[in-house]
TIBALO-964212 format. One record per residue: residue in three letters; x, y, z of N, C-alpha, C in turn. Coordinates in Angstrom, 3 decimals, padded with zeros to 6 digits. Each point is the difference from the previous one (the first is absolute). Example, Ala and Ser with C-alpha at 12.3 -4.5 7.8 and 13.67 -1.06 7.14 Angstrom:
# residues 2
+------+----------+----------+----------+----------+----------+----------+----------+----------+----------+
: rest :      n_u :      n_v :      n_w :     ca_u :     ca_v :     ca_w :      c_u :      c_v :      c_w :
+------+----------+----------+----------+----------+----------+----------+----------+----------+----------+
:  Ala :  013.190 : -005.690 :  007.800 : -000.890 :  001.190 :  000.000 :  000.900 :  001.200 :  000.000 :
:  Ser : -000.350 :  001.050 : -000.720 :  000.820 :  001.190 :  000.060 : -000.770 :  001.090 :  000.730 :
+------+----------+----------+----------+----------+----------+----------+----------+----------+----------+
END
This chain:
# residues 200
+------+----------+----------+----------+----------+----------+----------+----------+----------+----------+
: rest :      n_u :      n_v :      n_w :     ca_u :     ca_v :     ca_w :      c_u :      c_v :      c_w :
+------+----------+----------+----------+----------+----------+----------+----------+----------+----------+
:  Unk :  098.856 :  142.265 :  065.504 :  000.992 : -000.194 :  001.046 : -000.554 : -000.998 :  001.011 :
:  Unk :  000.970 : -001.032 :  000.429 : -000.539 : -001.036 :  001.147 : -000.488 :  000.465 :  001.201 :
:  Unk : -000.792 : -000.368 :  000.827 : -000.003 :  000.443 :  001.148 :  000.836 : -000.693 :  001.103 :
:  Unk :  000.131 :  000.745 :  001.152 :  001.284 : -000.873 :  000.648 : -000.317 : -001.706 :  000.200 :
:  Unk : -001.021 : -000.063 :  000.457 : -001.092 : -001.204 :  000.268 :  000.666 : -001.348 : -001.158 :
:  Unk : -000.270 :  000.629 : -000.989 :  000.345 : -000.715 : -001.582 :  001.062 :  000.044 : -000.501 :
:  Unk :  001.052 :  000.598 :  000.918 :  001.436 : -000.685 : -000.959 :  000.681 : -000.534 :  000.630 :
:  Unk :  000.602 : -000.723 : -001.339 :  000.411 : -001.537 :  000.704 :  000.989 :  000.034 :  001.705 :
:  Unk : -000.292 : -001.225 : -000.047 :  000.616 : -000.171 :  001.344 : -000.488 :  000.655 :  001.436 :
:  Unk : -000.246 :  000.756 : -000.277 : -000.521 :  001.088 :  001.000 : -002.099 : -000.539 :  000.647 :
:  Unk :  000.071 : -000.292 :  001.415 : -001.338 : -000.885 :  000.297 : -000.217 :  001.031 :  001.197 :
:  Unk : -001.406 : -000.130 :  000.195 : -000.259 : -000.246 :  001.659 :  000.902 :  000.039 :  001.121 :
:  Unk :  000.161 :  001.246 :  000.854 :  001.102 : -000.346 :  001.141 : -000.803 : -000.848 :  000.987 :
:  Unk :  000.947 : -000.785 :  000.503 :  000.496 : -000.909 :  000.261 : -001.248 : -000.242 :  002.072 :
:  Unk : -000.738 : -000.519 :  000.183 : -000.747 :  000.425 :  000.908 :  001.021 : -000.083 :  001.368 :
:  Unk : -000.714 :  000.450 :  001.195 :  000.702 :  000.194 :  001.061 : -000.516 : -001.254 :  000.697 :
:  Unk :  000.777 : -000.526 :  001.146 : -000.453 : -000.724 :  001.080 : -001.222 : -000.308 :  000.560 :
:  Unk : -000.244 :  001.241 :  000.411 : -001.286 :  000.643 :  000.365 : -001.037 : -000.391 : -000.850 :
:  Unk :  000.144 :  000.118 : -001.203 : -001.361 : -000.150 : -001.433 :  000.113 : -001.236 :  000.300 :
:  Unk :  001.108 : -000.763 : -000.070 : -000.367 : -001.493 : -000.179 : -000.479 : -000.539 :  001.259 :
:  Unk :  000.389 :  000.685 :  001.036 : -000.612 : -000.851 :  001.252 : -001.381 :  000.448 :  000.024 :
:  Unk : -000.121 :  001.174 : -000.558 : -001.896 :  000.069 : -000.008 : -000.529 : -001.017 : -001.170 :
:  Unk :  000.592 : -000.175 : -001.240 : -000.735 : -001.075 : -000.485 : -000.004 : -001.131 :  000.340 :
:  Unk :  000.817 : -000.739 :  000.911 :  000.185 : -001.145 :  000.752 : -001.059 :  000.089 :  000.993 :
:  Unk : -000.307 :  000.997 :  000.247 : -001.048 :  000.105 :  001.222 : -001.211 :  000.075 : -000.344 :
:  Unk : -000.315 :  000.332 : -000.886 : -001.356 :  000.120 : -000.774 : -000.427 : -001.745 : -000.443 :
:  Unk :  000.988 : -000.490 : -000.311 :  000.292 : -001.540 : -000.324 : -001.537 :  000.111 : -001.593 :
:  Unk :  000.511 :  000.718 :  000.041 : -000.814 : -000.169 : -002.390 :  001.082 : -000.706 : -000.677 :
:  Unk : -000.632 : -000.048 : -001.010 :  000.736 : -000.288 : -001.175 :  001.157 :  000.024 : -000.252 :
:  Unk :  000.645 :  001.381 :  000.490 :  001.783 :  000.448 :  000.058 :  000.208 : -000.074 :  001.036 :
:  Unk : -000.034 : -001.154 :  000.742 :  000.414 : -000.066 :  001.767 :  001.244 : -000.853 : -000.572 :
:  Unk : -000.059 : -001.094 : -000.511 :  001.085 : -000.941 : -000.353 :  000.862 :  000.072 : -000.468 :
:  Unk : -000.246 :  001.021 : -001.485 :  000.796 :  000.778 : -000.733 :  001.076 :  001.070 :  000.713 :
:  Unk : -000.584 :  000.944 :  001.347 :  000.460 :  000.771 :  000.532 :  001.066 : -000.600 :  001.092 :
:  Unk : -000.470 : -001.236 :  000.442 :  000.516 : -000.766 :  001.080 :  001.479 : -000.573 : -000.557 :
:  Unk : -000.302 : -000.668 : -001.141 :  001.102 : -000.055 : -000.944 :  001.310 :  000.821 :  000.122 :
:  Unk : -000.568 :  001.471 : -000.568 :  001.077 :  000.513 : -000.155 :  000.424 :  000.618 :  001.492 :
:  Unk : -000.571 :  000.052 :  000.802 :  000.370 :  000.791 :  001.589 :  001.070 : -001.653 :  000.266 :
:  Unk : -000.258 : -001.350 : -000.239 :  000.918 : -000.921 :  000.215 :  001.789 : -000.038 : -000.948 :
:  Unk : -000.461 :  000.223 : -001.252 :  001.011 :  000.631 : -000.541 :  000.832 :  000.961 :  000.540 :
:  Unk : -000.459 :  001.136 :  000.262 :  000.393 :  001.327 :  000.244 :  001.113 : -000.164 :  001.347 :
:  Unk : -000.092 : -000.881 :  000.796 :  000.079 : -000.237 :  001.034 :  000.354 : -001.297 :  000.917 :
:  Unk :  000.130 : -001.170 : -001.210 :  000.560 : -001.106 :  000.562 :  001.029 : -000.383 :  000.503 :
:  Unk :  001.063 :  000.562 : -000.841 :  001.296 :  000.017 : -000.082 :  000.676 :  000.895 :  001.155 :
:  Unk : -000.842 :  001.085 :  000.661 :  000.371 :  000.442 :  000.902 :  000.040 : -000.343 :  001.718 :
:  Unk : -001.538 : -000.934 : -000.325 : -000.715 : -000.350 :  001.112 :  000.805 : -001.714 :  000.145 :
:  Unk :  000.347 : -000.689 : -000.845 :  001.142 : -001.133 : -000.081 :  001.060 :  000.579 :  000.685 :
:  Unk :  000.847 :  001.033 : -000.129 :  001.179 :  000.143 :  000.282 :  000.344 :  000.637 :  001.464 :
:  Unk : -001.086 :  000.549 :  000.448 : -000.508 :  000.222 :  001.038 : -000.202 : -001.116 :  001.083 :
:  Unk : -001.042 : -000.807 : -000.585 :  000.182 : -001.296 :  000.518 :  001.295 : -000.908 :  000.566 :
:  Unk :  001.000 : -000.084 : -001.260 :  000.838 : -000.438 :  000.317 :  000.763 :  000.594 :  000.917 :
:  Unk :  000.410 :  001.096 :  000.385 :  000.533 :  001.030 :  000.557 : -000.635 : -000.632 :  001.538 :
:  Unk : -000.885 :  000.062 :  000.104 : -000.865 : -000.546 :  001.301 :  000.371 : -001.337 :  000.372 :
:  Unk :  000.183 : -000.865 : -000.496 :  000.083 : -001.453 :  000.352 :  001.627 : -000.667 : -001.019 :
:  Unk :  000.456 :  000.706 : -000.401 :  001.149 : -001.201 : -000.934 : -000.585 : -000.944 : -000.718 :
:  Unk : -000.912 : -000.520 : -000.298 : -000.724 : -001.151 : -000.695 : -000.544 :  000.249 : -001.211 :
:  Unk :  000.266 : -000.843 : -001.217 : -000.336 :  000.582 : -000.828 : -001.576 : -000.416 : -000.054 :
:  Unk : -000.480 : -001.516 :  000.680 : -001.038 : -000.404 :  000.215 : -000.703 :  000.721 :  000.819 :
:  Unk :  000.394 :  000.352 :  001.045 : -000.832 :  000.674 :  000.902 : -000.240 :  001.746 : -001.013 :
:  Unk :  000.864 :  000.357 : -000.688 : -000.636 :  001.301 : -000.428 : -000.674 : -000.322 : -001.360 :
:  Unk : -000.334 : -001.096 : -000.805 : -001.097 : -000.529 : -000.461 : -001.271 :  000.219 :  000.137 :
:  Unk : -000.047 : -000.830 :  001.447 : -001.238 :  000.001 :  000.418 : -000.497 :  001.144 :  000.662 :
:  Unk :  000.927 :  000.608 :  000.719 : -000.421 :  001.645 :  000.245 : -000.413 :  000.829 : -001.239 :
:  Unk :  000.779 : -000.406 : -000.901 : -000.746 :  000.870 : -001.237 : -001.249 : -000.196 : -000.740 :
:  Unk : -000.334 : -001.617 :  000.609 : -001.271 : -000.010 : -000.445 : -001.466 : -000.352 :  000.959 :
:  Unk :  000.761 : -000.020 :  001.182 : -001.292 : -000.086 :  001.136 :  000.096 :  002.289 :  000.118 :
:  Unk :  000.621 :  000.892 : -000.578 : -000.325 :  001.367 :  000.320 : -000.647 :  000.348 : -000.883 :
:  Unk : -000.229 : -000.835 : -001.162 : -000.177 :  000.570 : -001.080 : -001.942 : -000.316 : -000.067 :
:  Unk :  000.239 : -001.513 :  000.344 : -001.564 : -000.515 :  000.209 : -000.440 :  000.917 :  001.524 :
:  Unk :  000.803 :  000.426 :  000.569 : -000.651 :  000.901 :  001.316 : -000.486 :  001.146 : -000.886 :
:  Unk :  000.789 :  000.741 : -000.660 : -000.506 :  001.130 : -000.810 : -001.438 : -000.675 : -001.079 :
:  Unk : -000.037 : -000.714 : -000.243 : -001.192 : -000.245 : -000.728 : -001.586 : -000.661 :  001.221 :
:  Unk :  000.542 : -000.262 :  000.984 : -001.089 : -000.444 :  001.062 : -000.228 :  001.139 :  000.438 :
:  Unk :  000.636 :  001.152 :  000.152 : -000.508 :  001.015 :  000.584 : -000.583 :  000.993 : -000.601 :
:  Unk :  000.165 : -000.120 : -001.358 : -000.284 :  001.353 : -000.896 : -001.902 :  000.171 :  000.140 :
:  Unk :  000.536 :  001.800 : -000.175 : -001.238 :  000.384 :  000.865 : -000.385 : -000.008 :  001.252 :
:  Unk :  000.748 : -000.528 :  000.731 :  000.589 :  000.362 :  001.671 :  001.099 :  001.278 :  000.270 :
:  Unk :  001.240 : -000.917 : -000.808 :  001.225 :  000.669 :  000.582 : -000.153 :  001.061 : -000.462 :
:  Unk :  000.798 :  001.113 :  000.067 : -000.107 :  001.401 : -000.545 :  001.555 :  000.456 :  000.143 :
:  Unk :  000.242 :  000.164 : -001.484 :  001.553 :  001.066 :  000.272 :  000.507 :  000.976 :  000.869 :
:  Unk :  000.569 :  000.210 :  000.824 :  000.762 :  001.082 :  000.599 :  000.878 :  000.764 : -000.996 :
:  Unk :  000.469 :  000.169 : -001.488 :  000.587 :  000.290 : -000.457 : -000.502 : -000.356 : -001.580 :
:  Unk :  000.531 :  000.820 : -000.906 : -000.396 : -000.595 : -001.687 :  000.623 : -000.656 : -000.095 :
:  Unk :  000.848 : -000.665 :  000.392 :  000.727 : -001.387 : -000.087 : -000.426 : -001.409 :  000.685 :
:  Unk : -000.072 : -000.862 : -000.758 : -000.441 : -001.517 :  001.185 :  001.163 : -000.971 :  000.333 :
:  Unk :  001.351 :  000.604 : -000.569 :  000.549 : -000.523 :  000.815 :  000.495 : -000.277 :  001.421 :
:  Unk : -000.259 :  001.492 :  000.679 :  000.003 :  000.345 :  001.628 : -000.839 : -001.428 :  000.163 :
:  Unk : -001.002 : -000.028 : -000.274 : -001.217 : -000.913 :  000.828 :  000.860 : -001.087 : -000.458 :
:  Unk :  000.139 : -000.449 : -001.304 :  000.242 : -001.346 : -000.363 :  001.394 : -000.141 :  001.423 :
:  Unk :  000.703 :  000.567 : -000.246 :  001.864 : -000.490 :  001.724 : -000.665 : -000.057 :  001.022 :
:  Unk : -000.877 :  000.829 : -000.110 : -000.914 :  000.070 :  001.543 : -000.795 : -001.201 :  000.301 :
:  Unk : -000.061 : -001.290 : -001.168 : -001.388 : -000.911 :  000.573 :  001.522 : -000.952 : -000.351 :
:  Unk :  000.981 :  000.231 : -000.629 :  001.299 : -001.112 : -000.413 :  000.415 : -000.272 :  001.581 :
:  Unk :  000.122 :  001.824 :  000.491 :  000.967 : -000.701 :  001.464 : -000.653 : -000.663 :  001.111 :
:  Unk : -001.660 :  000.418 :  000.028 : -000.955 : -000.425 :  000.447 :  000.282 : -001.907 :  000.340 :
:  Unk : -000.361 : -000.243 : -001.597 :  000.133 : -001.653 : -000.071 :  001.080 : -000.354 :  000.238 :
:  Unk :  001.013 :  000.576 :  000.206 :  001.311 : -000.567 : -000.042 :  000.086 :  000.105 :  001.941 :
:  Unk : -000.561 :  000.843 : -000.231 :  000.533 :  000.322 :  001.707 : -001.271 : -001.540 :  000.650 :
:  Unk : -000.729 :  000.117 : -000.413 : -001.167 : -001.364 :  000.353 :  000.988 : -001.152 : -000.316 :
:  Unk :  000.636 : -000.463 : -000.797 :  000.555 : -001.248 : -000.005 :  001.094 : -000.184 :  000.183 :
:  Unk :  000.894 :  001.003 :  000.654 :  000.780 : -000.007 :  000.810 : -000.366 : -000.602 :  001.756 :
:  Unk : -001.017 :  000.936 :  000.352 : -000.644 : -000.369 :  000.664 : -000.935 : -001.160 :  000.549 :
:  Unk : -000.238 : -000.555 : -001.554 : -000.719 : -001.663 :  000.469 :  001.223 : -000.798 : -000.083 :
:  Unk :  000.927 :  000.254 : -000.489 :  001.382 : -001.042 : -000.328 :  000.067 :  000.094 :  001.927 :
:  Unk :  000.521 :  000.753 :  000.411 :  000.324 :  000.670 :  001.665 : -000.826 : -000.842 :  000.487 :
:  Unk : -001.346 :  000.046 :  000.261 : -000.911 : -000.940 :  000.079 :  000.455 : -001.485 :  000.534 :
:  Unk : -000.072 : -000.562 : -001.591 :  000.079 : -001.032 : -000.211 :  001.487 : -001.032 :  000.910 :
:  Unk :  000.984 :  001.219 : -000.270 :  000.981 : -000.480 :  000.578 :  000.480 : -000.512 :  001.309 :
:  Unk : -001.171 :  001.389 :  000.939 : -000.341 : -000.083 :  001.449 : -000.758 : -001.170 :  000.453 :
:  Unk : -000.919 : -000.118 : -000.559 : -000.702 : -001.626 : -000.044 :  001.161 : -000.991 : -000.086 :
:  Unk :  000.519 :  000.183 : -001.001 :  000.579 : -001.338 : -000.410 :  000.776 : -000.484 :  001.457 :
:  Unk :  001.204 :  001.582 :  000.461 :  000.565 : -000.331 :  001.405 : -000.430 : -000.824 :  001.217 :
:  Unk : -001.461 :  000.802 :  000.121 : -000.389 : -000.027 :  001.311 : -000.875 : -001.610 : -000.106 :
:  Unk : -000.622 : -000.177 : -001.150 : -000.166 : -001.740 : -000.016 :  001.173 : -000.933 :  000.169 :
:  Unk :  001.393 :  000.542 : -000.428 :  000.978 : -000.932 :  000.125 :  000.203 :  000.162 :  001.616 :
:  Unk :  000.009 :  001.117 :  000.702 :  000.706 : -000.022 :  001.355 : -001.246 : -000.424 :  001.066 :
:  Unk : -001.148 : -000.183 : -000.672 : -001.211 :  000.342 :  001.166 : -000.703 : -001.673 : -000.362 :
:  Unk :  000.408 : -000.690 : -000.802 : -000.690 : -001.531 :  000.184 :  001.053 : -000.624 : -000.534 :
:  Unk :  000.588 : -000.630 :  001.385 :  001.443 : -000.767 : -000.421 : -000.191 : -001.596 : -000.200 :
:  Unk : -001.427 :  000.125 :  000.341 : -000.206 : -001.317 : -000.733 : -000.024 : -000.308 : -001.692 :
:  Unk :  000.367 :  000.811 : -000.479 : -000.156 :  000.454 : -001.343 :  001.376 :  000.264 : -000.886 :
:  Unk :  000.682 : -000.649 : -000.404 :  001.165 :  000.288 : -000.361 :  000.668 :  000.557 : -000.636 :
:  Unk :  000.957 :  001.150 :  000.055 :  000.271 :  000.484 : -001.035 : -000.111 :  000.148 : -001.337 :
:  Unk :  000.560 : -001.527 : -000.457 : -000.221 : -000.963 : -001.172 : -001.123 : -000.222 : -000.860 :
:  Unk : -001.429 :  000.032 :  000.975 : -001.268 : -000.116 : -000.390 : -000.399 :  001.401 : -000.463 :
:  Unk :  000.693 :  000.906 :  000.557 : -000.675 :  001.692 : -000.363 :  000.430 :  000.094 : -001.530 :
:  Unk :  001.414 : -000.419 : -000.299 :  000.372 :  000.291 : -000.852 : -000.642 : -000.673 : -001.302 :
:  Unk : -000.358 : -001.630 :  000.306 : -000.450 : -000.823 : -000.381 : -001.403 :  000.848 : -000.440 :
:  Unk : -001.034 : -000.032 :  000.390 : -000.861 :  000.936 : -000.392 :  000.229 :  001.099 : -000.689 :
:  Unk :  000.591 :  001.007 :  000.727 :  000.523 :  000.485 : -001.307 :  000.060 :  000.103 : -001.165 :
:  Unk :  000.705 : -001.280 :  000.091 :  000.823 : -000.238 : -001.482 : -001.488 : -000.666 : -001.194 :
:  Unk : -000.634 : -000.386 :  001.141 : -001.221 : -001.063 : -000.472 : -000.933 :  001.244 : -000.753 :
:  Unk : -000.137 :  001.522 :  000.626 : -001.108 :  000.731 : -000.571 :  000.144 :  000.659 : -001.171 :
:  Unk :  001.644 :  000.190 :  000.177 :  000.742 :  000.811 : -001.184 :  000.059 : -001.122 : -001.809 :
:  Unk :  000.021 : -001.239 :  000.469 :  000.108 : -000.961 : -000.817 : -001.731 : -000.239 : -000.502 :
:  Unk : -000.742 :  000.357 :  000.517 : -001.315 : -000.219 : -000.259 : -000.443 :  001.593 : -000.617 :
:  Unk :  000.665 :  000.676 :  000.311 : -000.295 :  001.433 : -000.673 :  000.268 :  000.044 : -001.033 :
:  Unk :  001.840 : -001.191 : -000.124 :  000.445 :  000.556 : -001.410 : -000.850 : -000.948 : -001.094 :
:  Unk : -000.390 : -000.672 :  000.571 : -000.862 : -001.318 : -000.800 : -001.399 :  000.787 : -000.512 :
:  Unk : -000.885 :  000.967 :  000.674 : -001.246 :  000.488 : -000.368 :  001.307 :  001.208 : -001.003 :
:  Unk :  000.158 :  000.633 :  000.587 :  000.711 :  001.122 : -001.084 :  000.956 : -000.923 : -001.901 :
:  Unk :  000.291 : -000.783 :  000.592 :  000.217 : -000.696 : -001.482 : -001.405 : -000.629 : -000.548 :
:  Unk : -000.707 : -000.857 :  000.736 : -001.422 : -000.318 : -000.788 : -000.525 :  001.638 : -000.442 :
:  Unk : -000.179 :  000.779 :  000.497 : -000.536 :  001.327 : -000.331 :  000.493 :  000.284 : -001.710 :
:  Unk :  001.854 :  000.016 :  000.197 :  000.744 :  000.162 : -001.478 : -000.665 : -000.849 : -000.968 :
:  Unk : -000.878 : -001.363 :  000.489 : -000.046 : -000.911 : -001.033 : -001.839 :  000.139 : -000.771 :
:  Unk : -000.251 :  001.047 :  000.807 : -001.040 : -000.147 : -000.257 : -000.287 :  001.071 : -001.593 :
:  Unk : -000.966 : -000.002 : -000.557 : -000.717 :  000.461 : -001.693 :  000.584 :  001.808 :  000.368 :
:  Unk :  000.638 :  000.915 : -000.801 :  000.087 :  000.971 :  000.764 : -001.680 :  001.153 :  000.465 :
:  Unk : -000.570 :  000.254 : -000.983 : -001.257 :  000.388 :  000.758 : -000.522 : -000.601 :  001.399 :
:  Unk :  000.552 : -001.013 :  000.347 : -000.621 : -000.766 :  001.628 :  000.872 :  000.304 :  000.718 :
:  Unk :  001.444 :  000.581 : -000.350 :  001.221 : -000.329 :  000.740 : -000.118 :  001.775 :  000.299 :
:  Unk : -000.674 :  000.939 : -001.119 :  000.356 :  001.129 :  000.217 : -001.168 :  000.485 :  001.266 :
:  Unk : -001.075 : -000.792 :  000.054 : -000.985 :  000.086 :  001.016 :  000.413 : -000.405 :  001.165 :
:  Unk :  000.509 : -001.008 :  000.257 :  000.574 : -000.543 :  001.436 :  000.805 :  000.847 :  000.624 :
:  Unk :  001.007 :  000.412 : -000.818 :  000.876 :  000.985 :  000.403 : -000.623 :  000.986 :  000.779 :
:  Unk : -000.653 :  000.820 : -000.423 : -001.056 :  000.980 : -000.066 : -001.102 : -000.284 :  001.421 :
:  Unk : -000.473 : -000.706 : -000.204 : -001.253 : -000.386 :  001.258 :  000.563 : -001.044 :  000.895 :
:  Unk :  000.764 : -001.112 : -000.575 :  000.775 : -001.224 :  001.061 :  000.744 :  000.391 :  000.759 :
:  Unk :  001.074 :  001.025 : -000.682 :  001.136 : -000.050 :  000.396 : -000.075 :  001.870 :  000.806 :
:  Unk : -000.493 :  000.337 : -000.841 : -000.091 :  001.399 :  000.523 : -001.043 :  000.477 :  000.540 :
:  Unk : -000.899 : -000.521 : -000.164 : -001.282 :  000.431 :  001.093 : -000.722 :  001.085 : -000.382 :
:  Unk :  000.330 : -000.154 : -001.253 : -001.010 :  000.993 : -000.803 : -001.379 : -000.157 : -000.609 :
:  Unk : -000.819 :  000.306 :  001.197 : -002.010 :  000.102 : -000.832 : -000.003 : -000.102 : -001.419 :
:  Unk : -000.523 : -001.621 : -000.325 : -000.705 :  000.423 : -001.260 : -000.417 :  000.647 : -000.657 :
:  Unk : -000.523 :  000.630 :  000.584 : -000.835 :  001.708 : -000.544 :  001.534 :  000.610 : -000.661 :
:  Unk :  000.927 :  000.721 :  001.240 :  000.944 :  000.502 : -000.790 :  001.383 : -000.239 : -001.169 :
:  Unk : -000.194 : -001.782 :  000.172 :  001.215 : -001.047 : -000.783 : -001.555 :  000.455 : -001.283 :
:  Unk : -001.000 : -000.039 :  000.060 : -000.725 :  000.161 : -001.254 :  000.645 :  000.992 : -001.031 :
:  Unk : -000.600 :  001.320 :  001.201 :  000.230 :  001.336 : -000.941 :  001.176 :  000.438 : -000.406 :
:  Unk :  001.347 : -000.752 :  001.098 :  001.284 : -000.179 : -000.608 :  000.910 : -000.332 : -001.403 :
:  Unk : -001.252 : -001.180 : -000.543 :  000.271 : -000.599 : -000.757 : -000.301 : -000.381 : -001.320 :
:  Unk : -001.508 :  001.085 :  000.792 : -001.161 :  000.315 : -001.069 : -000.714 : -001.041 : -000.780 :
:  Unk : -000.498 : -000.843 :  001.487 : -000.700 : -001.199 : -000.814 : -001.355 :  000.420 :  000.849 :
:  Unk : -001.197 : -001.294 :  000.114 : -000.949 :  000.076 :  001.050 :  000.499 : -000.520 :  001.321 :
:  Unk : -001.081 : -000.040 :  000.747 :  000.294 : -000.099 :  001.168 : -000.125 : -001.750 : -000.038 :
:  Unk : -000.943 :  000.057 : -000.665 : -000.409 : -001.383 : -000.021 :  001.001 : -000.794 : -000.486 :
:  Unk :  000.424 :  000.075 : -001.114 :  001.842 : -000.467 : -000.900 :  000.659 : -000.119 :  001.154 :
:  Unk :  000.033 :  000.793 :  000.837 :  001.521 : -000.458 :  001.386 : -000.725 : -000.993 :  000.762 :
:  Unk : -001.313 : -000.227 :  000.407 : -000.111 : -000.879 :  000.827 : -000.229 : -001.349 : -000.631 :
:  Unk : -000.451 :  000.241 : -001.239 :  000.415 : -001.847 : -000.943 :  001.517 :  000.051 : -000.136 :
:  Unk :  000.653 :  000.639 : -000.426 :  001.119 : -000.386 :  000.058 :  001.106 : -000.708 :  001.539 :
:  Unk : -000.780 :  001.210 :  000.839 :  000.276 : -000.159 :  001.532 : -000.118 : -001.971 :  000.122 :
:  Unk : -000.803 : -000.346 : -000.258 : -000.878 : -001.340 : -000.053 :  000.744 : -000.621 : -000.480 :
:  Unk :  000.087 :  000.340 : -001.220 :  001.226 : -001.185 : -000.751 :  001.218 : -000.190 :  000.383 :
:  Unk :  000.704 :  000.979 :  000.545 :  001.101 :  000.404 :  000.677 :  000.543 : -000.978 :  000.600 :
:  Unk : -001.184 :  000.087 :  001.355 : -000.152 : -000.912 :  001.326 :  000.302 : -001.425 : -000.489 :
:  Unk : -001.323 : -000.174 : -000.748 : -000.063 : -001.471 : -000.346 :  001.571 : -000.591 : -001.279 :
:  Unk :  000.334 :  000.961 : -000.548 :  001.378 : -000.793 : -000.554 :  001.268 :  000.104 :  001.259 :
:  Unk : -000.019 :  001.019 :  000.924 :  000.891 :  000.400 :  000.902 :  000.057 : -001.758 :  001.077 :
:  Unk : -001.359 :  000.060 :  000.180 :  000.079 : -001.364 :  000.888 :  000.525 : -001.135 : -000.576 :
:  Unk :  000.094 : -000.274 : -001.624 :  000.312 : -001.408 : -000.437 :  001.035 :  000.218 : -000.194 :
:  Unk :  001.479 :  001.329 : -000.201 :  001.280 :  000.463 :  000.020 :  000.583 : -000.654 :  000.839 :
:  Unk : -000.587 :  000.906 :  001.052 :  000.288 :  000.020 :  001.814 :  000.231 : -001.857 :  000.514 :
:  Unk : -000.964 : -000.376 : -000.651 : -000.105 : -001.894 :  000.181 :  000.661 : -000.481 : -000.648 :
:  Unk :  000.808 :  000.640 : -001.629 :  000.760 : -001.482 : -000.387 :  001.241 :  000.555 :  000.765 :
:  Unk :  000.088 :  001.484 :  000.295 :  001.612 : -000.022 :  000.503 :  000.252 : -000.372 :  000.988 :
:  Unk : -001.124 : -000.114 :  001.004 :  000.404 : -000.879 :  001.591 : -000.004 : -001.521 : -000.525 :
:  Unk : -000.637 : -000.302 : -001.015 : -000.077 : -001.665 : -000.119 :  001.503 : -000.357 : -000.224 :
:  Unk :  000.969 :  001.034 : -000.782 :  000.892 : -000.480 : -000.864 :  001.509 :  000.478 :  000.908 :
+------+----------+----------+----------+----------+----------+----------+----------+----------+----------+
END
């Protein structure tokens, strides 16, 4: 007779939150594996959430993946309040969301009080700038698209997101050393991009 273990279909239940955030925290062998599936388990919720927060489908993108790299920068810090990680995961979503709401607010207040507070300065020119940083952003963010994808998936990662080598490493499961040659190459094809598209 089979044992339950051994017939078909029938596996291993299924681990809890909790198990996986301790193997994420231990950061062995099954940290990545575990990290994996706690991103699975949970993406789709922590996206929709997102969106729910901001209307954007871009902005709940990147919330889904600057909470997700928060959950992996912290592991072995943070600690569950619950066998579930999704509490924590809405809890660091509304967090960031509530932060860039807040730098947008920011930004906007500046923008006013330079237009009303140096009238030597013209409307025209604020906007002008503006328009000048957003056009130079979209220019590094398309050289970025053009770049080999292993260099493009690093930039993202450490350029763009400000993520330690160390952890874009273990993310990605290369060396440490691999992100900072690549980091290198990056730069140096990013600058000759960046130059033919202002030349042209």
């Amino acid at each position: 007779m089979l044992a339950l273990d051994d017939a078909p279909g029938v596996g291993p239940p299924p681990e809890s939150d909790a198990e996986l955030w301790r193997a994420i925290a231990a950061d062995g062998p099954e940290a990545h594996a575990a990290f994996t599936e706690l991103f699975q388990r949970h993406a789709e919720a922590v996206w929709n959430y997102a969106y729910r927060l901001t209307a954007s489908w871009a902005q709940a993108d990147d919330l889904l993946s600057t909470a997700f790299l928060n959950a992996w920068r912290t592991r072995g810090r943070a600690v569950l309040t619950r066998d579930s990680a999704r509490p924590w995961l809405f809890t660091v979503t509304a967090r960031l969301a509530r932060d860039e709401r807040r730098t947008g607010a920011r930004l906007a207040a500046l923008r006013q009080r330079l237009s009303r507070t140096t009238p030597e300065r013209d409307h025209a020119d604020v906007v002008a700038d503006g328009d000048f940083a957003e056009r130079r952003l979209r220019r590094v963010v398309q050289a970025v698209d053009r770049l080999p994808r292993s260099e493009r998936e690093i930039v993202r990662l450490c350029l763009l997101g400000e993520v330690s080598t160390a952890d874009a490493a273990r993310l990605i499961g290369i060396a440490e050393a691999s992100v900072r040659a690549r980091m290198s190459r990056a730069r140096a094809r990013l600058r000759v991009l960046i130059k033919e598209d202002s030349d042209d």
